[in-house]
C-alpha positions as CSV (number, residue, x, y, z in Angstrom):
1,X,-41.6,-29.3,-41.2
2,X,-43.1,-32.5,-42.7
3,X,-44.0,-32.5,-46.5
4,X,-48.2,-32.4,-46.5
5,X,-49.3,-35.5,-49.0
6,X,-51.9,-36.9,-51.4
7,X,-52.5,-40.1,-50.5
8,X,-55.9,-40.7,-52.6
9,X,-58.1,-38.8,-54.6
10,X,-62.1,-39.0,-56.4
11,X,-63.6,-37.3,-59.1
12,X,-67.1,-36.8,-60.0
13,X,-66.7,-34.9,-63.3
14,X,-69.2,-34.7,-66.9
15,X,-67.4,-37.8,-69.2
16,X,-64.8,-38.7,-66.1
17,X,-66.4,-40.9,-63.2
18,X,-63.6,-42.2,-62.0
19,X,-59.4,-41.9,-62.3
20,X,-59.5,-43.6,-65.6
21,X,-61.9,-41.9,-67.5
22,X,-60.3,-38.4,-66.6
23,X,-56.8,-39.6,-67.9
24,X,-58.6,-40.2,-71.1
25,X,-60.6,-37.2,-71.1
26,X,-57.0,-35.0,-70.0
27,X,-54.6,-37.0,-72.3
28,X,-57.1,-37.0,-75.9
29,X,-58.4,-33.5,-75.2
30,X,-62.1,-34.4,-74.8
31,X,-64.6,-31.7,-74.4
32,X,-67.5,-33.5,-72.4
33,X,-70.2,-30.7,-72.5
34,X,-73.5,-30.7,-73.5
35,X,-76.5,-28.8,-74.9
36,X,-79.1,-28.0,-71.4
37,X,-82.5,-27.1,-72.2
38,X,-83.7,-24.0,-70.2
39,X,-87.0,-25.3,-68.1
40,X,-88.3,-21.7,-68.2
41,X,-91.3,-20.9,-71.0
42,X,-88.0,-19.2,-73.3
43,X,-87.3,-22.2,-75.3
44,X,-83.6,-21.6,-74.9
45,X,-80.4,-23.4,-74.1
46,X,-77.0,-23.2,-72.3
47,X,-74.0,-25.2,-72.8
48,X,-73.0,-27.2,-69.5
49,X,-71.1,-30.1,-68.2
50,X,-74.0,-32.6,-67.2
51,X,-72.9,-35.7,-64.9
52,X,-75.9,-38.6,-66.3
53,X,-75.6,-40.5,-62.8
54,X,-78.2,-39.8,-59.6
55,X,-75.8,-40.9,-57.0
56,X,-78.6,-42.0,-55.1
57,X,-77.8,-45.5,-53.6
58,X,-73.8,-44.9,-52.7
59,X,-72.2,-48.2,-50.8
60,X,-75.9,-49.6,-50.3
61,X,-77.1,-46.4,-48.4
62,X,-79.9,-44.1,-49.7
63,X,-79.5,-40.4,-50.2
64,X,-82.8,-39.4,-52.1
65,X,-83.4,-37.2,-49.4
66,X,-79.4,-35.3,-49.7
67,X,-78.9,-32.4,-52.4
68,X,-77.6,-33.5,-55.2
69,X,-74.1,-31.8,-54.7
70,X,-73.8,-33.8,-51.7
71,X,-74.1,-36.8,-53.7
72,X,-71.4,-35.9,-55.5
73,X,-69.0,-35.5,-52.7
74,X,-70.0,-38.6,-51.2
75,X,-69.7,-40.8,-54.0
76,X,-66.3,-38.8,-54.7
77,X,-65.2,-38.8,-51.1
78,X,-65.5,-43.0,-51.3
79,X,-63.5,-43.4,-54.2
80,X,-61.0,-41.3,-52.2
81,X,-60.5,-43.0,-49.2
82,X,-60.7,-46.4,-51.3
83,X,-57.6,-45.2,-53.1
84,X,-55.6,-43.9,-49.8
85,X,-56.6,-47.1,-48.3
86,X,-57.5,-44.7,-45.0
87,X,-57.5,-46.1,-41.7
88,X,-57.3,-43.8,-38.9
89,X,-58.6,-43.0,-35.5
90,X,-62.2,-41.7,-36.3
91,X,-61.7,-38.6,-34.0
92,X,-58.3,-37.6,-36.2
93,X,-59.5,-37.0,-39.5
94,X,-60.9,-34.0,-40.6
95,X,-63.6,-33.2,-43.1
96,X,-63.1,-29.7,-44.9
97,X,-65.5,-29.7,-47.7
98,X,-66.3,-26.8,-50.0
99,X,-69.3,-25.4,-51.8
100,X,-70.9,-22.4,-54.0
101,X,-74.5,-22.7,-54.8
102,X,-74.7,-25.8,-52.6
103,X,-78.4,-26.9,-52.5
104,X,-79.4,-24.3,-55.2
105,X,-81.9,-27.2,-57.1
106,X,-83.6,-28.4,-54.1
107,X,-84.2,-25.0,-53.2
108,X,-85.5,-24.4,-56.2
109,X,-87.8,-27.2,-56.2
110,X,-89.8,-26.8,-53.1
111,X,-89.7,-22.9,-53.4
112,X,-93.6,-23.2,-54.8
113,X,-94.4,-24.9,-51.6
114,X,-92.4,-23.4,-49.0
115,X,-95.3,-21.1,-47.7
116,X,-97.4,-24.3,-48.0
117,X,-96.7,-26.3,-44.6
118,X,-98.2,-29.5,-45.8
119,X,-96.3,-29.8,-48.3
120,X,-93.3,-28.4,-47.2
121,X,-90.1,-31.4,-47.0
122,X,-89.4,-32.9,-43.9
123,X,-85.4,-32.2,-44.5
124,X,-86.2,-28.7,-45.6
125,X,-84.3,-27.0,-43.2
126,X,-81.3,-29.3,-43.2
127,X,-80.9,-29.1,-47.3
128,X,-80.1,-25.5,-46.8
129,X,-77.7,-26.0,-44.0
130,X,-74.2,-26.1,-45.8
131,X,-72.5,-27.8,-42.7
132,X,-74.5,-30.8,-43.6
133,X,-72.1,-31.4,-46.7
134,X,-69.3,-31.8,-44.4
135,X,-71.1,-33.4,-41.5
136,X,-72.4,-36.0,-44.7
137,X,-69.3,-36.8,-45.9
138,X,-67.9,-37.5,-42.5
139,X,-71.1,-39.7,-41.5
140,X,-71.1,-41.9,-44.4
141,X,-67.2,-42.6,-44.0
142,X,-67.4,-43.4,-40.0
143,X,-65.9,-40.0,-39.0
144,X,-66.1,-38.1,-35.3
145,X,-63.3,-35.6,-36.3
146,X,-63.4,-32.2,-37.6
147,X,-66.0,-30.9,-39.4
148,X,-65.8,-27.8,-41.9
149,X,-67.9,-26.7,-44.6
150,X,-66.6,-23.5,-46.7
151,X,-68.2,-21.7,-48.6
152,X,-66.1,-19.1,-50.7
153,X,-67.2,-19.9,-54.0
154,X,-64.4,-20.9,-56.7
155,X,-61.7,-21.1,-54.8
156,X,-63.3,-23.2,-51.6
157,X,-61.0,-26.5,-52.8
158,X,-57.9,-24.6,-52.4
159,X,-59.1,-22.8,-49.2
160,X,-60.1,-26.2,-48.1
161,X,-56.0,-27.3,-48.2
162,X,-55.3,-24.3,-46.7
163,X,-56.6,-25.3,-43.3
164,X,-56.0,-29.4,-44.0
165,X,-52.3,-27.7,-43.9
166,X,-52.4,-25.8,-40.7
167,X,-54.6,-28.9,-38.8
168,X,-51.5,-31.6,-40.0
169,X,-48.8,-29.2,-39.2
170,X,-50.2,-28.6,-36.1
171,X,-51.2,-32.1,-34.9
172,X,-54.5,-31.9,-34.4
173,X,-55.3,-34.5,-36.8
174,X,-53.9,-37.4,-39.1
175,X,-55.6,-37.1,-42.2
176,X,-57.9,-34.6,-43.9
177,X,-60.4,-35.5,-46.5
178,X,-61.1,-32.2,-48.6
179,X,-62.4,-31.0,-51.8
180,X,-65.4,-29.3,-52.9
181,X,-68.7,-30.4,-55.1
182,X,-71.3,-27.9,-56.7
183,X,-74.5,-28.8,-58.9
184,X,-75.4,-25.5,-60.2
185,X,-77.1,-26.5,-63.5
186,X,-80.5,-25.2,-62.1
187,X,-82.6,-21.6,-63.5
188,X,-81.8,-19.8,-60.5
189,X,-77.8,-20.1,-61.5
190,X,-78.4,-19.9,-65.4
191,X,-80.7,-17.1,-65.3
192,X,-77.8,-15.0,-62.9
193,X,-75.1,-16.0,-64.7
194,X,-77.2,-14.8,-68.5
195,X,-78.1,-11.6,-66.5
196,X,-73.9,-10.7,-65.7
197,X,-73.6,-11.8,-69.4
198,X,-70.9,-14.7,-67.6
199,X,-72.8,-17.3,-69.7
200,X,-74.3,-17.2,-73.6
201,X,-77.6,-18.6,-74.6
202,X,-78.2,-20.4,-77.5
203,X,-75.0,-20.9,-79.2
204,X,-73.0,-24.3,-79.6
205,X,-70.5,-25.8,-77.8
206,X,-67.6,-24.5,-79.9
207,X,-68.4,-21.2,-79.4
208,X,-68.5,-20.3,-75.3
209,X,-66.5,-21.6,-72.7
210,X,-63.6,-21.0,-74.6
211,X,-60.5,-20.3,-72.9
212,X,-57.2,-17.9,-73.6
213,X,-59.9,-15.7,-76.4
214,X,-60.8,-12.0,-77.2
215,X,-63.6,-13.6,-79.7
216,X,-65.2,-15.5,-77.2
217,X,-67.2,-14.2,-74.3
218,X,-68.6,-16.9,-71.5
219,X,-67.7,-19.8,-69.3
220,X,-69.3,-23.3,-69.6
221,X,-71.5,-24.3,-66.0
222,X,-70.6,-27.7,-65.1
223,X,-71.3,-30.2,-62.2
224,X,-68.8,-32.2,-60.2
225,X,-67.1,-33.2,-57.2
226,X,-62.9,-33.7,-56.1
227,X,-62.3,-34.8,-53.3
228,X,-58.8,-35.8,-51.9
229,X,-57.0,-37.2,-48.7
230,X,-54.0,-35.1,-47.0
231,X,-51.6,-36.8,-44.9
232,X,-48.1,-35.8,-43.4
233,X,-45.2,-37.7,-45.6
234,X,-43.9,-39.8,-42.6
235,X,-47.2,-41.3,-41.7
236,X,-48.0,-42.2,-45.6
237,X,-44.3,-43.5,-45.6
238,X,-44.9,-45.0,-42.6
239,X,-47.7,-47.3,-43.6
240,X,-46.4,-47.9,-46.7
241,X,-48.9,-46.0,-48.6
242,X,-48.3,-44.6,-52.3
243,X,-47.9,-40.8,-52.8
244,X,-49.5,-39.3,-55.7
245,X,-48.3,-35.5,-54.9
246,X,-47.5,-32.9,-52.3
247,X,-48.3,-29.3,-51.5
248,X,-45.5,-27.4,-51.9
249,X,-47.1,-24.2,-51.2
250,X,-50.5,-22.6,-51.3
251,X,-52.2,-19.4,-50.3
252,X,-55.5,-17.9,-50.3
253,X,-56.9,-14.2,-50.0
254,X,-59.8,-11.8,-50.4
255,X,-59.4,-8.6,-52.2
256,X,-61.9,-6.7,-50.3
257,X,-64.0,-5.7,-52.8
258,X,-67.7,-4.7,-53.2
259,X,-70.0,-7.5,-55.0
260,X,-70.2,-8.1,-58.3
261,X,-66.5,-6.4,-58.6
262,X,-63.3,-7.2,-58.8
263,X,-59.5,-6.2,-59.1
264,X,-59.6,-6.1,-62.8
265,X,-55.9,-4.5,-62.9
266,X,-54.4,-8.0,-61.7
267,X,-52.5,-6.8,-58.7
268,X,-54.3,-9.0,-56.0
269,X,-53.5,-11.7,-58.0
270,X,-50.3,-11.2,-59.2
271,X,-49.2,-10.4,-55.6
272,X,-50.6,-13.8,-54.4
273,X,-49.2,-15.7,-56.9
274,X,-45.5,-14.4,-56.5
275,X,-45.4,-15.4,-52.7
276,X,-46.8,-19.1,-53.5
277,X,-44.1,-19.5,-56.5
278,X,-41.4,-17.9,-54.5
279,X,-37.8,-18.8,-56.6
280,X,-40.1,-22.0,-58.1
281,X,-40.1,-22.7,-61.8
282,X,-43.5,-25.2,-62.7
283,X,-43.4,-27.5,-65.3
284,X,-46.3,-25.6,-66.5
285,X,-49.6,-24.0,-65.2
286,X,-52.8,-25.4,-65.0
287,X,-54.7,-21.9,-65.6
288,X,-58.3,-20.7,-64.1
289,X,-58.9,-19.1,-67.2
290,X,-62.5,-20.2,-68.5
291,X,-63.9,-18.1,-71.7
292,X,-64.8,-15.2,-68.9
293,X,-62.5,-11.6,-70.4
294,X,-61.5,-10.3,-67.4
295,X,-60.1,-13.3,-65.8
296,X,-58.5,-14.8,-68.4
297,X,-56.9,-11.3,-69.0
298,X,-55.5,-11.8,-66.0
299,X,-54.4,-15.0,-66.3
300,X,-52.3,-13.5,-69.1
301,X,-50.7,-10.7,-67.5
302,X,-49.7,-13.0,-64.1
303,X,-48.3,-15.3,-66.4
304,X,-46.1,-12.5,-68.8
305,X,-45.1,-11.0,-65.1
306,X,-44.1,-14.0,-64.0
307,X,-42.7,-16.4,-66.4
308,X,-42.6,-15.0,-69.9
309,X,-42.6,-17.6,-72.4
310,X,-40.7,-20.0,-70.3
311,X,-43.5,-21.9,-68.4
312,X,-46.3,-23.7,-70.1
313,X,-49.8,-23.0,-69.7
314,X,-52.7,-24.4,-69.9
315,X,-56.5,-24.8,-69.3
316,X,-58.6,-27.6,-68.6
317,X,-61.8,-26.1,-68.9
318,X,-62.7,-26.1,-72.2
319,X,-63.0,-30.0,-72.2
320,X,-65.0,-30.4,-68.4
321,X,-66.6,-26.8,-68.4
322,X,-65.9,-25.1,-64.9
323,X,-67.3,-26.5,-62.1
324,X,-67.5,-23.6,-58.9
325,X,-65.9,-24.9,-55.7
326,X,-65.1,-28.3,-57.0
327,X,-62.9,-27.0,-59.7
328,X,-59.9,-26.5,-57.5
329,X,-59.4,-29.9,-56.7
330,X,-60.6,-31.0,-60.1
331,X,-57.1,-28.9,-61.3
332,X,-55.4,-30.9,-58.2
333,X,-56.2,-34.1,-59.5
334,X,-55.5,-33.1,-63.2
335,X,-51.9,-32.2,-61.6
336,X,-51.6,-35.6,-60.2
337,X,-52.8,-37.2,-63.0
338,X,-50.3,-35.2,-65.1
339,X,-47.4,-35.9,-62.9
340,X,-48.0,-39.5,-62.4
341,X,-48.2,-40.2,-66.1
342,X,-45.8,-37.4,-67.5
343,X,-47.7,-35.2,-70.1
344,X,-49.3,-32.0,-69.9
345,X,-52.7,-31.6,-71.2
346,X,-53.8,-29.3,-74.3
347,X,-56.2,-26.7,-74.3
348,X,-59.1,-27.0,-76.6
349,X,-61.5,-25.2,-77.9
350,X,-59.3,-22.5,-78.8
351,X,-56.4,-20.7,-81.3
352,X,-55.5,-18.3,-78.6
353,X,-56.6,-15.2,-80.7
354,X,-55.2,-12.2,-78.6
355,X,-52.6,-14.1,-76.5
356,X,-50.8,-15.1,-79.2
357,X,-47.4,-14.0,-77.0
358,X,-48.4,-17.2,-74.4
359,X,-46.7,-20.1,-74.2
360,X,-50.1,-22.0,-74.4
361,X,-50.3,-25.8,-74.9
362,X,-52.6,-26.6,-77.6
363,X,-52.0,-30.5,-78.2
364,X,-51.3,-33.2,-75.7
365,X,-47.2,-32.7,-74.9
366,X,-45.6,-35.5,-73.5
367,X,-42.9,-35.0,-70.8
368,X,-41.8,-35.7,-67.0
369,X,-43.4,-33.5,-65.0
370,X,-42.1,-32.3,-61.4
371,X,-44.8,-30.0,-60.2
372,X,-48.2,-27.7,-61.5
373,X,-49.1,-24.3,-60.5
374,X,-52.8,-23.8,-60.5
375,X,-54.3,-20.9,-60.2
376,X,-58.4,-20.2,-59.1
377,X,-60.4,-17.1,-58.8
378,X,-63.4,-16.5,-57.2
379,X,-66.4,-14.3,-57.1
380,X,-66.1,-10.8,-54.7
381,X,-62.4,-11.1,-55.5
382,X,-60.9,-14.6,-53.9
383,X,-58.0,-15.7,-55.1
384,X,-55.8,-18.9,-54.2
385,X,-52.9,-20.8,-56.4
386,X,-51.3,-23.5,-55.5
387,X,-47.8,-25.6,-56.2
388,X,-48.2,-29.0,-56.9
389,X,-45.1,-31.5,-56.4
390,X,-43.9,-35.0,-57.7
391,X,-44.1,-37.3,-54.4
């Protein structure tokens, strides 16, 4: 069966607004997180990755009216299709576009008023329609094909290439433009995520969100948008295009599991992640892990199972913070960016204290790189990995 192909990619990510800036930000190790003021009467503050830029005006078309994580997909989704230099029959591309809190802040901002019908928005109803992120993205780009929105939290990006796979291999379409966005930096989220004891209060930057730690308890709640375009090998060969990566293999499933829980033994996981690896041996592994115990417990205990101290690991998310159901295809692009220029980025913010035994990357290590494993985890117990290749 035909290879399944990145042709193009965008990123909308705190410090890394385009291709460039996240080389710089992967290859020097460059936290980009910020102190957030809480806008509640507590006086407190969060650590998070902020994105400065409103998005507003994207290719000389106004989108005051679209939620913010929209925004982000469509000014991601543009810088995508620029690089793929897309051109395809409108009614064979596919949008699959994923999302967690999607339009959490505007939600938040006309809750005072939704009982007030003067006041009330005109695009009230269709802010809180998720389909409208896809239907967006495929609006602003010229689109009449396939439209999907998911919305399975952290590991919608990889869900996302899941069905872009089955839609190439089946035909149905030429291209798929996927990825997820997320702009959760609002009370409702911060206030949730303080009351699971998932995020820390008033501490600095270099002491939460700190990945592969037993002293640290905590993730970082960032922004952002990835988006990326999917084509079968012999059409991108075919039109002479460049090939940044392919998926090799990727899977997603749901552990069943009541709200708020998870499979904190690491079973699910490890069971998913042996069928996507198969008899493959990564360069290294581009790890969920994210300053949260459990998860990064598992992290460890997949990767002793699996690898031992032969594979490289290593976490992004201490420099960008961690970024819902955009962070799957924000590892993707990592991957690519890590292939394409041969070095696999540290992880900061951290000694490793309690996982000492890992073969963690700590400092920028240059080398050829022929593919990534990258592993995400959501919340109610989704998991998904994925196999990155060298075109």
């Amino acid at each position: 069966m035909d290879r399944i192909v990145i042709t193009g990619y965008g990123i909308k990510a705190p410090g890394a607004l385009t291709k460039h800036d996240f080389h710089s930000v992967l290859k020097n190790g460059i936290c980009t997180q910020s102190v957030l003021k809480s806008n509640n009467d507590t006086h407190s503050s969060v650590i998070a990755g902020i994105i400065e830029d409103e998005f507003t005006i994207i290719n000389e078309k106004n989108y005051k009216r679209y939620p913010r994580s929209t925004r982000l997909a469509l000014a991601a989704a543009d810088d995508a299709v620029s690089m793929a230099q897309l051109s395809c029959d409108p009614y064979k591309v596919a949008v699959i576009m994923g999302t967690s809190a999607g339009a959490i802040l505007e939600i938040e901002q006309y809750a005072s008023v939704a009982l007030d019908l003067k006041k009330y928005p005109i695009h009230g109803v269709s802010i809180v329609d998720t389909h409208t992120l896809s239907s967006a993205v495929s609006a602003h780009i010229g689109l009449r094909g396939p439209a999907f929105t998911l919305t399975t939290g952290c590991t919608a990006s990889l869900d996302a290439v899941v069905l872009a796979k089955l839609l190439l291999e089946s035909g149905q379409v030429n291209a798929c433009i996927i990825g997820g966005t997320d702009a959760p930096l609002g009370q409702w989220s911060i206030n949730g995520f303080i009351k699971t004891r998932a995020i820390t209060s008033n501490v600095s930057i270099e002491q939460t969100g700190v990945p592969f730690s037993t002293d640290h308890q905590g993730f970082v709640l960032s922004e952002g948008a990835g988006v990326l375009i999917l084509e079968r090998e012999k059409d991108a060969l075919k039109q002479g295009k460049k090939i940044y990566g392919s998926v090799d293999s990727v899977l997603s499933r749901n552990e069943g599991t009541p709200i708020l829980k998870t499979d904190e033994s690491g079973q699910e996981m490890l069971s998913l992640y042996k069928e996507v690896i198969r008899d493959k041996v990564p360069s290294y592994v581009n790890s969920q892990s994210l300053g949260l115990q459990t998860n990064d417990r598992i992290e460890g205990y997949i990767h002793r199972e699996l690898f031992t101290n032969s594979v490289p690991i290593t976490s992004i998310k201490g420099m960008t913070g961690h970024s819902f159901a955009a962070m799957g295809a924000v590892q993707i692009i990592s991957a690519l960016i890590s292939i394409e220029y041969g070095f696999i980025p540290p992880t900061i913010k951290t000694s490793g204290n309690g996982y000492e035994d890992l073969p963690i990357v700590y400092k920028t290590r240059y080398q050829p790189i022929e593919s990534v494993s990258i592993t995400t985890h959501g919340n109610s117990g989704n998991n998904a990995c994925i196999v990155i290749g060298k075109p």
